[in-house]
N, C-alpha and C positions, 0 to 999 in steps of 0.2 A: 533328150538326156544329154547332159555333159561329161564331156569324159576332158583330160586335162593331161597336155605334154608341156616337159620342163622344157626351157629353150635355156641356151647362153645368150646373152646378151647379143653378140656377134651371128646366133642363129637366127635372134627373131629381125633382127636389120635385113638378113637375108631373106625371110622371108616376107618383110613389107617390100623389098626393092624388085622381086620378082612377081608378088604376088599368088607366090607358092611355097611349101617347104619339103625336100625331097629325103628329107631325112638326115640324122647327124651319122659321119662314121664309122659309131655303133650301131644304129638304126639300119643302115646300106647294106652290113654284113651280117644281120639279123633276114634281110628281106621284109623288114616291115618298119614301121615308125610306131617306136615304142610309147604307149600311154598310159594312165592311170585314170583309177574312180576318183572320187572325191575322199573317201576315204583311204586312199592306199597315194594319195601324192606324196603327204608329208614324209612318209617312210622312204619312199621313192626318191624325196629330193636330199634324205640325208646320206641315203645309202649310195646314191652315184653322185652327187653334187656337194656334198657335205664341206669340203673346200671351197667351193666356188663363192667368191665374197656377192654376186648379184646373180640374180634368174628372172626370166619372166617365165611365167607360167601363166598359158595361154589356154583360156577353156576353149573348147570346139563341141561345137552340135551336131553328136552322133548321126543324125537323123539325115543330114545334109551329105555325110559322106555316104550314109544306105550299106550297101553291099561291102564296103573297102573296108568295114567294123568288123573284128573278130574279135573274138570271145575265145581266150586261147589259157591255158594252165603254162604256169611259170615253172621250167621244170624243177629250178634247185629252189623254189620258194612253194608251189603247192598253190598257190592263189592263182584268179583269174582275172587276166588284165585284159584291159582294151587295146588289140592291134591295128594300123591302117594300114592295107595294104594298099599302096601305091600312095600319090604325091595328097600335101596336103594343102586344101586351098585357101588359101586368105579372109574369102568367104564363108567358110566354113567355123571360122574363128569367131566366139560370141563377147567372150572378155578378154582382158588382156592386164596382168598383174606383175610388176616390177618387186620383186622382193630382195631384199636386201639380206640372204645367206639361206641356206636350208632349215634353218632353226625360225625362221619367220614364217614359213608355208601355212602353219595353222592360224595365223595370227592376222593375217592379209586376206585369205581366201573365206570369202562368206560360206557357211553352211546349206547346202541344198535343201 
């Protein structure tokens, strides 16, 4: 299964140069690196990213991280997102989608 975290630009550099991504800011003070289905990105990239003129939005293969996948309810949203706990690995990364604003997310991302 895919599950799908928004990157900035500047985050997915960081994570090719390391080989890892440990989470953005928000992510760090959450305790988790926050993700999305397939179905709940594009809402996702309007509602936090909605400004950001570029994203990549990087699928990753749940499977690969096992255990560090939750399945958690969003408390001021009701929905249930995919969380990773702990870092996330390079390898774990199955596509890798450059999109140009949050209004592009459904437009770019192929349907599962």
């Amino acid at each position: 299964m895919l599950i799908y975290k928004i990157l900035l630009p500047s985050e997915w550099a960081e994570l090719e140069a390391a080989g890892h991504f440990d989470g953005s800011p928000d992510d760090r003070s959450s305790g988790f690196i926050h993700c999305s289905t397939r179905e709940q990105v594009a809402d996702t990239a309007a509602r936090v990213f909605g400004q950001e003129p570029k994203l990549v939005v990087v699928a990753v293969d749940a499977e690969v991280l096992g255990g560090a996948v939750r399945w958690e309810e969003a408390p001021t949203r009701g929905d249930v997102f995919p969380h990773v706990y702990g870092s996330l690995p390079r390898t774990a990364v199955a596509a890798v989608h450059e999109i140009a604003g949050a209004s592009a997310v459904d437009e770019v991302l192929p349907l599962e």
